[in-house]
C-alpha positions in Angstrom: 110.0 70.3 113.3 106.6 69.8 115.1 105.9 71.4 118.0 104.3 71.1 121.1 105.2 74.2 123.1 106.2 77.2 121.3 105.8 77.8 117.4 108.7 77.7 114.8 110.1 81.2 114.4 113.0 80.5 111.7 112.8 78.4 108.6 115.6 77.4 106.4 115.4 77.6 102.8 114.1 74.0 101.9 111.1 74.3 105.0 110.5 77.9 103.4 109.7 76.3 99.7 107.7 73.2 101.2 105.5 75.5 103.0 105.2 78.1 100.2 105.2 75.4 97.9 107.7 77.0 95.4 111.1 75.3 93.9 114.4 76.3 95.6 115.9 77.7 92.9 113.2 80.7 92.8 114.1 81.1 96.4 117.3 81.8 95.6 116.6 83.6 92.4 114.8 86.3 94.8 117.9 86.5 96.6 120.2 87.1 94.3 117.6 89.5 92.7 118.2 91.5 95.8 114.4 91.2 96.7 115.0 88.8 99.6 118.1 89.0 101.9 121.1 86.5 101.6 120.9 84.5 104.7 119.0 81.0 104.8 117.5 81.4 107.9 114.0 82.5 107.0 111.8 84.4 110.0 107.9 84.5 109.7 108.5 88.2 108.4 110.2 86.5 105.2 108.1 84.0 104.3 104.9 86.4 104.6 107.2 88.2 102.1 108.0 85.2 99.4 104.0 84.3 99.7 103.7 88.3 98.4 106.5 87.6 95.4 105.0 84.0 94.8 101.7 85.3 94.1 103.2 88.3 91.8 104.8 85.5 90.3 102.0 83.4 89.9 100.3 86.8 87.7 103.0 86.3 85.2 105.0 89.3 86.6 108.9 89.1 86.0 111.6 89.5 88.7 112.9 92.6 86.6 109.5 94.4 87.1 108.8 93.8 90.7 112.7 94.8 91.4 112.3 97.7 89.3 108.6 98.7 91.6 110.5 98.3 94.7 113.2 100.2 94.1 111.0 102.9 92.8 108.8 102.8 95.7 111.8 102.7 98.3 113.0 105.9 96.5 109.4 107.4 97.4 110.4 106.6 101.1 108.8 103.4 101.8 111.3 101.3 103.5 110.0 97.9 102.9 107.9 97.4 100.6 106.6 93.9 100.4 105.4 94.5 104.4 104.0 98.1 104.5 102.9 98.7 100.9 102.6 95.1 99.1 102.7 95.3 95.8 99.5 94.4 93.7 98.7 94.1 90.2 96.8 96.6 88.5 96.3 95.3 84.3 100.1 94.2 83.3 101.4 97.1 85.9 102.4 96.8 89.4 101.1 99.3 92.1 100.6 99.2 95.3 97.8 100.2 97.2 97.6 103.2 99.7 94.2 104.6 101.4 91.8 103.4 99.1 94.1 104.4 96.0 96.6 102.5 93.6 99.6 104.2 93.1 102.1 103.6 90.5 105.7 104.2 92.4 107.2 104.5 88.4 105.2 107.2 87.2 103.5 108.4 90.9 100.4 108.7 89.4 97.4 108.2 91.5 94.0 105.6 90.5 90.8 104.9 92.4 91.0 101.5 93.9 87.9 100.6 93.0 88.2 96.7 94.4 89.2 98.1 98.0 86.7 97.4 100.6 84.2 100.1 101.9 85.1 100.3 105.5 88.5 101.0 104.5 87.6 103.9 102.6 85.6 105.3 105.4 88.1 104.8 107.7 90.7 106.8 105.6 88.8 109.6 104.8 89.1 110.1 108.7 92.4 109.3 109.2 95.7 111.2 108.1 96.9 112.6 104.9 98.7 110.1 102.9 102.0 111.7 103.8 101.3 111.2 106.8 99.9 107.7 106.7 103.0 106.6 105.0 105.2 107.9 107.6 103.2 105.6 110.1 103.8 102.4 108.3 107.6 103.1 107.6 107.9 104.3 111.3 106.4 100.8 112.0 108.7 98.9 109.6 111.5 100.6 111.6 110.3 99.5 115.3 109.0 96.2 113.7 112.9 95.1 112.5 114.1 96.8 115.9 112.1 94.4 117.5 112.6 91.0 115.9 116.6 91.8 117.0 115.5 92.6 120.6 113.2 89.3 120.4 116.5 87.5 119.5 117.8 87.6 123.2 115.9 86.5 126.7 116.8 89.5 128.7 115.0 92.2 125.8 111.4 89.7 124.7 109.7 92.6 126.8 111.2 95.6 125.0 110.7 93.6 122.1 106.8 93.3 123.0 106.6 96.6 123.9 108.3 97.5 120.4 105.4 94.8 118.5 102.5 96.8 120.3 103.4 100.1 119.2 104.1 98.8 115.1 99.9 97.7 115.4 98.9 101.1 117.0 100.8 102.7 113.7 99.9 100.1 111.4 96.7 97.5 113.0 97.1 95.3 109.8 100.9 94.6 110.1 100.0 90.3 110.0 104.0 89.6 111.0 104.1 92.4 114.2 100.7 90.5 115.1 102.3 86.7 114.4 105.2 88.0 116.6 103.8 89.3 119.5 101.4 86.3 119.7 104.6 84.0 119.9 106.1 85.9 122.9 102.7 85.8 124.7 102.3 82.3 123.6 105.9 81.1 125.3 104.5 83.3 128.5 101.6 80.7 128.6 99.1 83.9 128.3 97.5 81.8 125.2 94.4 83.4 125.7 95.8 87.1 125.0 97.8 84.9 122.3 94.9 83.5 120.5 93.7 86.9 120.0 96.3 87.9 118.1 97.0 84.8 116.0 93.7 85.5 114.9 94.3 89.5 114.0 96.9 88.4 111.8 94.9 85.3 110.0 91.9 88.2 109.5 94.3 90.5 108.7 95.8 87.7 105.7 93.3 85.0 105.2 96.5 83.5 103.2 98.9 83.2 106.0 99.1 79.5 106.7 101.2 80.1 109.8 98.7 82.5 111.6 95.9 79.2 111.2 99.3 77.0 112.4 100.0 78.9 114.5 96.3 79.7 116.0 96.1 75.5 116.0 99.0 75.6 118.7 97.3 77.7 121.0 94.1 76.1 120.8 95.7 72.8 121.3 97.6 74.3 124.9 93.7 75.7 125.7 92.2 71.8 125.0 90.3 73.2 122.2 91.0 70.3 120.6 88.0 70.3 117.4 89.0 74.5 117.0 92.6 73.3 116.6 91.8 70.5 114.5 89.8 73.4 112.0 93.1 76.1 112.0 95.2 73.3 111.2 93.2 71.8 108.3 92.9 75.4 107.1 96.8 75.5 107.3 97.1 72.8 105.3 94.1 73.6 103.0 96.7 76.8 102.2 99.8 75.3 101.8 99.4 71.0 101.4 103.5 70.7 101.7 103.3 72.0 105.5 104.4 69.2 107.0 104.4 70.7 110.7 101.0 71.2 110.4 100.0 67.7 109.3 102.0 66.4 112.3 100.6 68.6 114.5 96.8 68.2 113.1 97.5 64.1 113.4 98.2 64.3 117.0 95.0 66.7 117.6 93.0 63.7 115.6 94.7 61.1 118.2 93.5 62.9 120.9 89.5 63.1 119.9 89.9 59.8 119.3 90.2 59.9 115.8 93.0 57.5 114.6 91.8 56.9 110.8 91.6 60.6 110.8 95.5 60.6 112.1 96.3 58.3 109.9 96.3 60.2 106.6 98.1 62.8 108.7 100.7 60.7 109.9 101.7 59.2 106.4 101.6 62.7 105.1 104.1 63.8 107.7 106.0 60.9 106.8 106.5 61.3 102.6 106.6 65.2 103.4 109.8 65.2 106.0 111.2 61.3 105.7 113.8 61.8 108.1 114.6 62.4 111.7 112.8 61.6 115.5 109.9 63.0 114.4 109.5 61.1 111.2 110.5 57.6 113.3 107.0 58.7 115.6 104.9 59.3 112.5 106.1 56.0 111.2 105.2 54.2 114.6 101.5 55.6 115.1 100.9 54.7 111.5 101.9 51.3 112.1 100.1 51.0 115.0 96.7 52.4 113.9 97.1 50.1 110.3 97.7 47.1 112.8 94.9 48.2 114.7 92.9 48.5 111.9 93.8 44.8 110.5 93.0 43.3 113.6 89.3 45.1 113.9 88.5 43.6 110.4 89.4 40.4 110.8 87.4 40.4 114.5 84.7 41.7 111.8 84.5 38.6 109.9 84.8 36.3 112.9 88.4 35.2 112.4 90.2 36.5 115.4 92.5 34.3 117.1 92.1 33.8 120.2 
């Protein structure tokens, strides 16, 4: 549903596929694959993790070969891979990329990563061997998981906060602990500390459509209302099914004064999620603004009753 005070942190399967844009059935497909968990209650960690098997997808690779890449790389002591070591393709094989090298988790041979940014190389030549590099991110996976269960109840968010801080000291481009942490600072009203890391994790994945939604919802609570407006259209730029973020990017548009703007928003919130409160309120600002907009053109043409 739309929100107005804290971001949506759990997703069910049907929100997951209009958001990611994918079918159901590959959803489930995933799942029974083993490559996703069973349960239909999706967190932000999952869905970062069906946009990484979507766009594998998408490359023509088959649910065999990613399964069979994961299961090698876990064997190689990476945890998770999808999170800490994201699978990419290299010609028709998968590999994934590691300190400014693609390795092949089949065959564990090692190729220069020739497409990986500059500063990243310079920044591992100074950092740890791979070994330990590796031990860092699974480490992180490990406190990361720890604290989405601690975030689950109000007496542990701070633990769990705590737990978030130390997964970006071991790994700084872990999108999800970033998301996370944003969220708890976010329902703590400290949106300026949240901002900043809403926007760590959009840097981090340009991709992410709910770090931009997510960054629209605390721009909104600082009455940053044209910033907002931006990380929502780029939301919706990403994913055109997130019907949240039309909803939310109508009401911004409402605010500014910009009700033909809304408009497209509301009716998009409307055919996207037909049913519910939220849907009835879509329904009556579009009404309103169309009425609105009928009565303007026949004052226009000098037909207005009096």
């Amino acid at each position: 549903m739309p929100v107005t005070t804290a971001p949506v942190s759990h997703y069910s399967r049907g929100q997951a596929a209009r958001i990611l844009d994918l079918p159901e059935q590959q959803i489930a497909a995933w799942q029974r694959a083993g490559l996703l968990g069973e349960s239909d209650d999706f967190s932000i960690r999952d869905l970062s993790a069906m946009r990484r098997l979507r766009n594998l997808r998408h490359k023509r690779h088959s649910t065999r070969a990613i399964r069979s890449s994961m299961e090698a790389m876990r064997r190689a002591g990476i945890a998770d891979p999808l999170h800490t070591a994201p699978l990419v393709s290299h010609g028709a094989r998968l590999v994934f990329r590691h300190g400014g090298a693609l390795l092949d988790p089949l065959t564990q041979q090692l190729a220069f990563d020739f497409e990986a940014p500059r500063r990243e190389l310079s920044v591992v030549r100074r950092e740890a061997p791979r070994e330990q590099q590796l031990r860092n991110q699974t480490r992180a996976q490990e406190l990361f998981q720890r604290a989405v269960q601690l975030e689950e109840k109000t007496e542990t968010i701070a633990e769990a906060a705590a737990l978030y801080e130390q997964v970006l000291q071991l790994h700084p481009r872990h999108a999800a602990a970033s998301i996370n942490l944003g969220t708890i600072l976010y329902n703590d009203r400290r949106f300026e500390e949240a901002e900043k890391r809403y926007r760590a994790a959009a840097e981090i994945d340009p991709d992410y459509a709910l770090a931009f939604f997510d960054l629209g919802n605390v721009l909104d609570e600082l009455r940053r209302l044209p910033e907002a407006i931006d990380a929502y259209s780029r939301a919706i730029q990403l994913v055109p099914q997130y019907a949240d973020a039309h909803y939310n990017l109508a009401l911004a548009y409402e605010r500014t004064g910009e009700r033909r703007r809304a408009l497209r928003h509301w009716l998009s919130y409307v055919r996207l999620d037909p049913v519910g409160p939220w849907a009835t309120h879509a329904r009556l600002q579009a009404r309103r603004t169309l009425a609105s907009e009928r009565l303007s053109i026949v004052s226009r043409f000098g037909k207005m009753a009096g």
